[in-house]
N, C-alpha and C positions, 0 to 999 in steps of 0.2 A: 159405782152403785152403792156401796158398802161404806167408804170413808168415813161420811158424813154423821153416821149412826144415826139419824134420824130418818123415821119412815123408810126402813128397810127392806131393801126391793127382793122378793123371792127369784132364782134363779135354774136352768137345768142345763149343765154343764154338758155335754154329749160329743162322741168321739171312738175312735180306736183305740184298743189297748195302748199299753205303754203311750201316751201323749203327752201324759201327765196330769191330769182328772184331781188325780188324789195329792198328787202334791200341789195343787191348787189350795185346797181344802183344808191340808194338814199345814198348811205357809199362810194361808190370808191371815189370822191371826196375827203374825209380826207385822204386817203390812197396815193393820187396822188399827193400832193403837189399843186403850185401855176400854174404851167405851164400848166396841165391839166385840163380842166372844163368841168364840168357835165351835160348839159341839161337835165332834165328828164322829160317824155313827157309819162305821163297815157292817153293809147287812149280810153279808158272808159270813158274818160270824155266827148270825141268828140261829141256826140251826131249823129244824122244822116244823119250829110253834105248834109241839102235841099238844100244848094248854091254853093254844089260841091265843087271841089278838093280845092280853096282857102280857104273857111271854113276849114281845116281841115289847111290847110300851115300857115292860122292866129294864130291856136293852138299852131303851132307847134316854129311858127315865137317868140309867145308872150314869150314861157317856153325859148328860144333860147336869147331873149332881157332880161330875166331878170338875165341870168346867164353871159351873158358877160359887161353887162350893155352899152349897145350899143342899142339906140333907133330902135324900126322896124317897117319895111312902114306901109302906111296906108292899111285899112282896105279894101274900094274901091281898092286899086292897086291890093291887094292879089287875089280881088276877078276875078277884070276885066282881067289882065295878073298874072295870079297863078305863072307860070314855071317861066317866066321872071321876076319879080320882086322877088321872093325869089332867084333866081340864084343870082342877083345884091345884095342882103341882103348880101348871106353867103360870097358872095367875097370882102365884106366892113369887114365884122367879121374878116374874115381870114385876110387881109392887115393891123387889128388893134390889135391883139392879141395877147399876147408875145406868145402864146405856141402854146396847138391846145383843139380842143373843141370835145367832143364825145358827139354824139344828143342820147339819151336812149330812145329809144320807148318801153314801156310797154305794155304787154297786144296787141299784135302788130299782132294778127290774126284778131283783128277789121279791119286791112286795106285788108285783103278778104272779110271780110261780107260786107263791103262796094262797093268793088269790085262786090262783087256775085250781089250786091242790085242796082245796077248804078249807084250809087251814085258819085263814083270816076272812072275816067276811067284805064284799067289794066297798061296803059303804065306810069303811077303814077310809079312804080317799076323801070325803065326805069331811070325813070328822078331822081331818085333817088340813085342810082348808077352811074348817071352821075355828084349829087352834091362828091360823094366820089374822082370821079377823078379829079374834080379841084385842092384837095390840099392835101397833106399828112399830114397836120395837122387835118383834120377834119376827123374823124370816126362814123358807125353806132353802136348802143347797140339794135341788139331786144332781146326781152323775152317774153317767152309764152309755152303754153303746148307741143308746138311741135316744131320739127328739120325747117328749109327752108324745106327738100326735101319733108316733107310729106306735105307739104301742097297742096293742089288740085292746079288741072288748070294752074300748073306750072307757075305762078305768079311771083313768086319767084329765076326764072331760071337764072337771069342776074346775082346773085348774088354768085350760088355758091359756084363758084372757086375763091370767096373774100373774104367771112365770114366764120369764124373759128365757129363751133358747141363745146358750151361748158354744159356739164350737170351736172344739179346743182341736187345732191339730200341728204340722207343720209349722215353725219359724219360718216365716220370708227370708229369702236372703242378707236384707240389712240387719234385721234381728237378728239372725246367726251372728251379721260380721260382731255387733255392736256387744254381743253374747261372749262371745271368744275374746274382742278386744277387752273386755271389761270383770273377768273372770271373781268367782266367788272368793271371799276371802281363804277358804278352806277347799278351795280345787288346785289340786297339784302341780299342772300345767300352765304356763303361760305362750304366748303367740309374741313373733313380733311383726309391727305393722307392714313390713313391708311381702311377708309371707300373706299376710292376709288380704292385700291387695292385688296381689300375685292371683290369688282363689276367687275372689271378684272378682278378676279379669275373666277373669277362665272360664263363668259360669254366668257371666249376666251378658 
């Protein structure tokens, strides 16, 4: 979906704990080359935007400035015009960027608790889907325990028929084998073939 870097497809990543969600997220980067870049935005870290939605668009702004390396507004701008001053950010990003930029929100059910809590208001979703159709270079990454659809109070709803649900869970058995037989350069262990044919026997 992502190689190409043209017209970049939004995605939502969903799954169990430890699957690997985030090391997805924090890796696509090598995987993509130079024309594609990674923003990755853990929303755990948000804390519980007492100053509303700009609190949370300075977060989002800051992980965003440090992946294109492109300066971002000030702190007062975010806070006093949230929507307007990050709209003006991503279409400086986007006019200076050879490629296109996909923003990774982790852990991305925070932005209903926040939601539920008042913190942000729901039409945050909205505006959000409104930064995707400025440009087909820019795309969203969520990840979290759940699909878009389940999530309560239809929040969520703008998105849809935009974002592709991808589920992350288990290796197949081949993948395991093909996983082990062909280990990372910097994983300490090695397999030899005939063990691991021995465990395919075993289990298929």
């Amino acid at each position: 979906l992502w190689v190409q870097g043209n017209n970049l497809q939004s995605v939502a990543l969903f799954g169990h704990r430890r699957m690997g969600k985030t090391s997805i997220l924090l890796n696509a980067s090598n995987c993509l080359g130079a024309k594609v870049q990674v923003a990755y935005v853990n929303l755990l870290r948000v804390g519980d935007c007492s100053q509303g939605v700009g609190e949370l668009l300075i977060f989002i702004t800051d992980a965003i400035a440090k992946t294109v390396k492109i300066v971002p507004p000030a702190d007062k701008d975010l806070l006093d015009l949230p929507y307007l001053t990050f709209g003006r950010y991503i279409e400086q990003v986007v006019a200076n960027i050879e490629g296109g930029l996909i923003i990774a929100l982790d852990e991305f059910e925070k932005i209903e608790e926040l939601i539920d809590a008042g913190k942000i208001n729901p039409d945050f979703i909205g505006f959000l889907r409104g930064i995707l159709q400025m440009s087909p270079k820019v795309a969203l990454a969520f990840a979290g325990l759940h699909t878009l659809d389940e999530m309560t109070e239809d929040y969520f709803n703008p998105f849809f028929a935009s974002i592709i649900p991808i589920r992350v869970g288990f290796l197949s058995l081949d993948a395991t084998r093909q996983v082990l037989a062909n280990p990372a350069s910097d994983f300490p262990l090695s397999y030899q073939l005939e063990a691991l044919d021995s465990i395919y026997e075993l289990t298929s």
